[in-house]
N, C-alpha and C positions, 0 to 999 in steps of 0.2 A: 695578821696572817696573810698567805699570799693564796693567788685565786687565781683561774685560768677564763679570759676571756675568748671566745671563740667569733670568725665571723669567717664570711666567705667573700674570695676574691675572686677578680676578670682580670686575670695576667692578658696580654695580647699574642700572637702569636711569635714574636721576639724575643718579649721578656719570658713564654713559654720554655722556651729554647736555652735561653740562659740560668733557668730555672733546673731544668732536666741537668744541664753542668753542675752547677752546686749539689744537686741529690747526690747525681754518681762523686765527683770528686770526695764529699765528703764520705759514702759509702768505702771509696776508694782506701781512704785514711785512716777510717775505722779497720775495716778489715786488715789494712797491712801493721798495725797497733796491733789486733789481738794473733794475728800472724807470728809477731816479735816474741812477743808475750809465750807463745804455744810454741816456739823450737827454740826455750829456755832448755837446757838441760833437767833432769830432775835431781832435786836436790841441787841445785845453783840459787844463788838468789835472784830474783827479778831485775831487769831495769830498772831507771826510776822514769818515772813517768814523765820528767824532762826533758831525759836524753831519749824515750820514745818519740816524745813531740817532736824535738830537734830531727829526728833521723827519717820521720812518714811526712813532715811538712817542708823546712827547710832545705836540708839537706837534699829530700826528693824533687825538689824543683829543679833541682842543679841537675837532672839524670835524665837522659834522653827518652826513658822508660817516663819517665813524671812529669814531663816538662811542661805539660798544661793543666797542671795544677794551679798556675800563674793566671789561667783564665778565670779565677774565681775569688772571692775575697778571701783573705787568709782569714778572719774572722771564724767562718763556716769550716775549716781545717781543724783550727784549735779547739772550736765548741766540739766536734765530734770526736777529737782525743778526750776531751774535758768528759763529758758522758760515756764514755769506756771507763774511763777512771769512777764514774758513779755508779755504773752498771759492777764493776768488781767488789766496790763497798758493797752494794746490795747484798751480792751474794754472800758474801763473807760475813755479813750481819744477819744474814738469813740463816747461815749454817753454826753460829755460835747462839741463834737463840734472841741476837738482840732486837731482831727485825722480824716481828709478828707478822702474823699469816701463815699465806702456802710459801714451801722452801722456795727460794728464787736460785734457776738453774746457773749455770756458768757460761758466761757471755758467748754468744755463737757468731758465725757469720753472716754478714748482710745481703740479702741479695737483690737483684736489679727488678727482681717479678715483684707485685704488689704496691702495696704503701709506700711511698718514699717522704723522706722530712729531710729538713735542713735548719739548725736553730739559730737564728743574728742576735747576738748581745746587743747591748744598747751602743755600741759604739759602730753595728754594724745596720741600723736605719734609725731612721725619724719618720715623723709623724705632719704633713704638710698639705694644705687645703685639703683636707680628709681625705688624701690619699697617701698611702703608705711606701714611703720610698726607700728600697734595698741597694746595698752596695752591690755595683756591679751588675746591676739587674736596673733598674730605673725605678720609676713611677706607676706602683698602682692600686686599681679600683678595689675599693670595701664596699662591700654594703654593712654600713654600719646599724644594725639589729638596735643596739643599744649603747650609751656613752659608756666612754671608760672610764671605774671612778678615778683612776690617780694615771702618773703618767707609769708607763710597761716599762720593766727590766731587760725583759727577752720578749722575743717572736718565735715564733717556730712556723714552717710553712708546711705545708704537707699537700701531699696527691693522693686522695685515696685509689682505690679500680675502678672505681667509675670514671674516672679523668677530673674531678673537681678538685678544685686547689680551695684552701682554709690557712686561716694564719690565725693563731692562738696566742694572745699575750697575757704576761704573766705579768700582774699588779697587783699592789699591797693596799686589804680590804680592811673595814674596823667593823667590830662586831657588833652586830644587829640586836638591839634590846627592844625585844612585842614581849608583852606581859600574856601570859600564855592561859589558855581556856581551860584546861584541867594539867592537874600535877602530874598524871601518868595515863599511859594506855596499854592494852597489852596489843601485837598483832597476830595474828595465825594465817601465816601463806600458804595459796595453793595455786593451785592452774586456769578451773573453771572460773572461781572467786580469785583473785590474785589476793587480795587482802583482806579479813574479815576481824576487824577491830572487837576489844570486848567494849566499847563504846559507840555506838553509831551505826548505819547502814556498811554495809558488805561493797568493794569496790570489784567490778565485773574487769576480767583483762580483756586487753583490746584483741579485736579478732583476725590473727594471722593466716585462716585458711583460705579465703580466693590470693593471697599474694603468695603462698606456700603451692599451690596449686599451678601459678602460673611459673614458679620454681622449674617445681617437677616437667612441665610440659619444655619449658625453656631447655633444662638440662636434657632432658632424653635427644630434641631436635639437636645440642651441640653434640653428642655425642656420636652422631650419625655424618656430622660435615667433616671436612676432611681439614688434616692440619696444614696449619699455613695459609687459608685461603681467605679472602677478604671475610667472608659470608662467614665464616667461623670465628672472624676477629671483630666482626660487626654482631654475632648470638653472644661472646663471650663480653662485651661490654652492657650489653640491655640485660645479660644475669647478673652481671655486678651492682646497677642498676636498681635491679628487684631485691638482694640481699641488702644493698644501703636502704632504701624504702623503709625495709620491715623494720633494720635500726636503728633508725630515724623515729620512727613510730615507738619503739622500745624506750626510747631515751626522751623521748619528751613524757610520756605516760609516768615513767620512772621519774622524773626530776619534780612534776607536781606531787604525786603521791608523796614521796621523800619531803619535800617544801610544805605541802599543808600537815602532814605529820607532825613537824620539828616548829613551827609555826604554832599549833597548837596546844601542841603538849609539852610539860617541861618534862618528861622522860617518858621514851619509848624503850618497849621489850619486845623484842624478838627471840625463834627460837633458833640455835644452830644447824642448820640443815647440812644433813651429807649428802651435797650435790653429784658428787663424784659418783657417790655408788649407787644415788637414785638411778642415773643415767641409766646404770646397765641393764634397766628393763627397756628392753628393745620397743616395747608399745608406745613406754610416753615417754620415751629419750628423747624426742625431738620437744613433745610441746615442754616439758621440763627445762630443756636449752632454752626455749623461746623466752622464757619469763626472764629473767635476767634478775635472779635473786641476790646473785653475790655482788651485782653492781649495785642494784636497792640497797643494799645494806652497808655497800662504801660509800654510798651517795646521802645519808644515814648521818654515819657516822661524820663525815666530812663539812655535811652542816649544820650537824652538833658544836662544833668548833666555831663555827660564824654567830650563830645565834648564843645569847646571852645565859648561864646560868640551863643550859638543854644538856643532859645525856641519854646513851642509848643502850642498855643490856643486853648483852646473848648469854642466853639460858643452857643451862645444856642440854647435845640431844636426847638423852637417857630421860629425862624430866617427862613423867606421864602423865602429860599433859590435857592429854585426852582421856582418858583410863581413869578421872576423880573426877566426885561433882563439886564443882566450883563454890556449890553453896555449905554445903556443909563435910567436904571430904572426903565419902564415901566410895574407895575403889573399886570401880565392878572389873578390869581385867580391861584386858583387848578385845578389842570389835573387829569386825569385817567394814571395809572400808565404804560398803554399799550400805550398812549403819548410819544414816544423816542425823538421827533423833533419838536420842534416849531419856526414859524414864527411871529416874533414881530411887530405887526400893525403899530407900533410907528417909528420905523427907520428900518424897511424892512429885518432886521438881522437875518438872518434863526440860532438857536442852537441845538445842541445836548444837549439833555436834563441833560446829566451826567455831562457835560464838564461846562455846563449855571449853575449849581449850587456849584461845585467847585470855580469856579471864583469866584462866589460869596461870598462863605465860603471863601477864602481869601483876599476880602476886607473887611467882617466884622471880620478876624483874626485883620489883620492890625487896623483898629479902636479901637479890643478889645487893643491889646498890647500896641498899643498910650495910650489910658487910663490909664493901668497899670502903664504905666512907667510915667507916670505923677505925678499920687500920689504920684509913690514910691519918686519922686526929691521933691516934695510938703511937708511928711512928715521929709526929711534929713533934710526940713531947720529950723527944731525944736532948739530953743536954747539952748545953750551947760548950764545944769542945770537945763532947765526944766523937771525935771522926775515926775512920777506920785508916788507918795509917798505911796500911796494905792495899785497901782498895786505890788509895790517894796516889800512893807512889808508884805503884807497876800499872804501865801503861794495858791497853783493851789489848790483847794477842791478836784479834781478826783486825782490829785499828792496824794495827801495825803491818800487819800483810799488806794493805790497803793501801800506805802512804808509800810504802816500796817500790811500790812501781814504777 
């Protein structure tokens, strides 16, 4: 399977400069792509996504309007057409169903404020006395965190708002076989406890209020300095600054919890949270954001797939999880959330409230998975020739939209 390797680089003040070209130009090309794309007529068919390329890359070289689009590897042109093209898969697999999750919207425009990236195939750097040399750009500094186990397909470079540049390569990993400490666990998320296992000590999340605090102070003084002015472009980078900090800190907390989890256990249960509409209590919409659950749980699932023989369940949210004792299944109803501990009338078993609902999210993991894997032996024992001749022969309908371009 393929894996993203991340590190951070020291372009120079040159190679900066040459760097800022590739964002925008490829920016450039993206946008004038989904531009062609959007004053199709309706009901016309699309371009194909060759004569797009041909006509924002090629062709625009040759136009007075494009003409320094030559100042930048054509590499960086085409990957950015190439990724509009997988930006329109997404959605189209998204809106038929075959692409899980939340709907994926319909590609927008790019623009010059924020984030910018730019991705080199492998034909567009190498890799030389560990420094990393881009077409058209030169030679530069990594700090190499860690080896990379194979050699990269792709790079992708990026500039967050704080001004830091990262280059991300994308290499092909084999999967990690640790003989694992227990068969399953359940977990139960929250805010003060981020994770409270039905196995093990309670993990505490880490504490976002003196950097939420120097936030708020930040934001109010930019709001008071005037636009344009040095002193407002100097507050607007030290708040950029303070929100990387606290992500930074999100994403490291998140990637061990995820890793000792998957590491331990050969299957984790979680429960599906509806993050969207917890949000709208305006009290804990922020710390609720803070926790980064739906990233926890692609980050979850993502190294289920690395490690050997690991899966991970979402339960669903209706599952009253909390509402039954663990020990013997006794419903008493819904509590008040100021409720930590209850006494179950039924077999006298006092629980903590975090702990009684974890357990429980992992025996209905465990039933979920039972399930699963039932079917899946159910459908193997298909006879060898029964295929669906229909399914075989008519092509995917959103596939098809997809390669039209």
């Amino acid at each position: 399977m393929k894996a993203r390797y991340n590190y951070r680089i020291y372009p120079n003040q040159g190679q900066q400069t040459k760097l800022a070209q590739a964002f925008g130009c490829g920016r450039v090309v993206w946008n004038d792509a989904l531009a062609i794309v959007k004053a199709t007529p309706e009901g016309e068919k699309w371009p194909s996504m060759g004569d797009i390329k041909k006509q924002v890359t090629t062709q625009a070289k040759k136009t007075p309007e494009r003409c320094w689009l030559t100042e930048v590897s054509s590499v960086v042109l085409q990957s950015s057409v190439i990724d509009l093209q997988t930006a329109f898969k997404n959605f189209f697999d998204s809106r038929s169903g075959k692409r899980k999750g939340l709907k994926m919207g319909f590609p927008r425009f790019k623009s010059k404020h924020g984030k910018q990236s730019a991705r080199f195939p492998s034909n567009g750097f190498s890799l030389k006395n560990n420094q990393l040399v881009l077409a058209k750009v030169g030679a530069i500094k990594v700090k190499w965190s860690r080896s990379l186990p194979d050699a990269p397909s792709s790079v992708t470079i990026t500039k967050n708002k704080a001004g830091q540049y990262h280059a991300s390569f994308v290499v092909e990993v084999r999967q990690i076989d640790v003989e694992p400490m227990r068969k399953s666990i359940g977990v139960d998320l929250g805010i003060k406890v981020f994770g409270f296992p039905s196995v093990g000590k309670p993990t505490l999340s880490p504490g976002y209020d003196r950097l939420t605090r120097k936030i708020k102070r930040t934001q109010r003084k930019l709001a008071r300095q005037q636009k344009g002015s040095n002193r407002r472009k100097a507050t607007k980078q030290k708040l950029a600054k303070l929100h990387l900090r606290i992500a930074n800190i999100r994403k490291d907390f998140l990637h061990k919890q995820s890793t000792k989890l998957i590491r331990e256990n050969q299957a984790v249960s979680l429960e599906d949270l509806h993050v969207i509409g917890m949000v709208k209590n305006r009290c804990l919409a922020r710390a609720i954001s803070q926790q980064g659950w739906a990233t926890f749980r692609s980050m979850l699932e993502a190294k289920a797939k690395q490690y050997k023989d690991r899966t991970v369940s979402i339960i669903s949210r209706w599952e009253p999880t909390s509402q039954v004792c663990s020990s013997c299944g006794f419903k008493w109803g819904k509590q008040d959330l100021s409720v930590r501990s209850i006494l179950c009338v039924s077999c006298g078993t006092r629980h903590d409230r975090d702990q009684n609902a974890a357990k429980n999210i992992e025996k209905v993991g465990q039933e979920l998975a039972r399930t699963v894997k039932t079917q899946t032996l159910s459908s193997c024992k298909t006879p060898m020739g029964a295929v669906n001749d229909d399914a075989s022969s008519q092509p995917y309908q959103g596939e098809q939209l997809c390669l039209s371009l």
